[in-house]
C-alpha positions in Angstrom: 19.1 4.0 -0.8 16.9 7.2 -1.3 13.8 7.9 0.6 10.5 9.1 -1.6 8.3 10.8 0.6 4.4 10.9 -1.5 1.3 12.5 -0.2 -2.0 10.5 -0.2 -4.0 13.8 0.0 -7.0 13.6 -2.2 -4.8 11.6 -4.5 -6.5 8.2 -5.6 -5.9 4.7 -4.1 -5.0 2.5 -7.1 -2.7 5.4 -8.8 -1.0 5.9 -5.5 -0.2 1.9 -4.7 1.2 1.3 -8.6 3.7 4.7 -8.0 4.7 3.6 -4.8 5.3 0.0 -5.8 7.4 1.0 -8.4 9.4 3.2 -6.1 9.7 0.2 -3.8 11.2 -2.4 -6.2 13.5 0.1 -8.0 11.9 -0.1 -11.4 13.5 3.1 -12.5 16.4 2.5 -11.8 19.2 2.4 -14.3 20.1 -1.4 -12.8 16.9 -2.4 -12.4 16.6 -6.4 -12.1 13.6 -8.6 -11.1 15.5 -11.1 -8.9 17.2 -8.4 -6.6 15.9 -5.5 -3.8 17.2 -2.5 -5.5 14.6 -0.3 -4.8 13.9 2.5 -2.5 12.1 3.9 1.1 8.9 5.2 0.3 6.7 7.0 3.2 3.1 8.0 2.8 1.8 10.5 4.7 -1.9 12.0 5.0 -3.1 8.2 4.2 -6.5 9.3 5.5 -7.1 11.3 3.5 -7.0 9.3 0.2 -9.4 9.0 -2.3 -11.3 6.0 -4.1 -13.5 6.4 -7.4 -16.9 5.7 -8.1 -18.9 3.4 -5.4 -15.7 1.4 -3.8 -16.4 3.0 -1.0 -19.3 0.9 0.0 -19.3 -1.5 -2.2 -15.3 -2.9 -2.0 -15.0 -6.1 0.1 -11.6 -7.7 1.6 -12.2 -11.2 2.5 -10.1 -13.1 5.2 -10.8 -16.7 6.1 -9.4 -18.0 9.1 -9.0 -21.9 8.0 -12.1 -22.9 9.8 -15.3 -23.9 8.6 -17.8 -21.0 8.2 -14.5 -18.9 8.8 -15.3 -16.6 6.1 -15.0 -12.7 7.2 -16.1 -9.4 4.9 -14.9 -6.1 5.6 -16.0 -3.4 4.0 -13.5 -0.8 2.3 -15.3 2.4 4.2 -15.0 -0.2 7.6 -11.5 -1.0 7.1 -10.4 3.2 6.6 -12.5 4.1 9.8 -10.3 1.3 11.5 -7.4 2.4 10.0 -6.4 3.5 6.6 -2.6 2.7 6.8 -3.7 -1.2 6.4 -5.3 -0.2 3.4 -2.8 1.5 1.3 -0.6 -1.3 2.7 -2.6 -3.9 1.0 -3.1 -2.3 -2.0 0.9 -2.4 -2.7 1.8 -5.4 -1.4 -0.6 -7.0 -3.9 1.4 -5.6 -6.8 4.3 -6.8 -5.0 5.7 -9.8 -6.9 4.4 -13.1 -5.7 7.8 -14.5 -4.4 10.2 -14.6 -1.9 11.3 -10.7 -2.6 7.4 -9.5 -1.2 8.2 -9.4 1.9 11.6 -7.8 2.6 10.2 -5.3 0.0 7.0 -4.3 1.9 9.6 -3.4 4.9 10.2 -0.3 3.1 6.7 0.7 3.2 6.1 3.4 6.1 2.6 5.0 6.6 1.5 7.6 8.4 -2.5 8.8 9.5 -1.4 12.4 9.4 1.6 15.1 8.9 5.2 14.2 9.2 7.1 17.1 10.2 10.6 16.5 8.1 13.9 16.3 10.1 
């Protein structure tokens, strides 16, 4: 297994999950198959620093209900990177993860970091 380290500084959010994704599942890889975990590590660093086009900023909403009536919550995209921006990278892959039972043990090979890494 190789580890991809990519930089999320000033780089933008969508083009950063779909490279990262593809790292994660293997998908250039020479033996490549949907059903198996062939891909790689990826680590993000600087994920504070990333970038989103046009009026996302303000005007992006995650939703999250909790089950119960009137359980509807909004957070806004510029709310969610003040609380922390790792979560939002995070989510941006895992929804281009496939929807199966390979989403999870993939996203495990996700590590984010708020600021410089200093390389071992």
């Amino acid at each position: 297994m190789v580890k991809h380290t990519l930089d999320a500084k000033n780089r933008i959010l969508g083009r950063l999950a779909v490279e990262a994704a593809g790292l994660l599942r293997g998908k250039g890889k020479v033996d490549f198959v949907p059903y198996l975990d062939k891909g790689d590590e990826v680590v993000i660093k600087n994920t504070d620093k990333i970038k989103v086009s046009g009026k996302k900023m303000k005007d992006k909403i995650y939703y999250h209900h909790s089950g119960y009536p009137g359980g509807l919550t909004e957070t806004r995209l510029a709310d969610a990177m003040k609380k922390d921006s790792r979560e939002v990278i995070r989510r941006a892959i895992y929804g281009m993860l496939p929807k199966n039972k390979l989403r999870n043990k993939i996203i495990k090979k996700l590590r984010l970091y708020q600021g410089e890494i200093e390389e071992k």
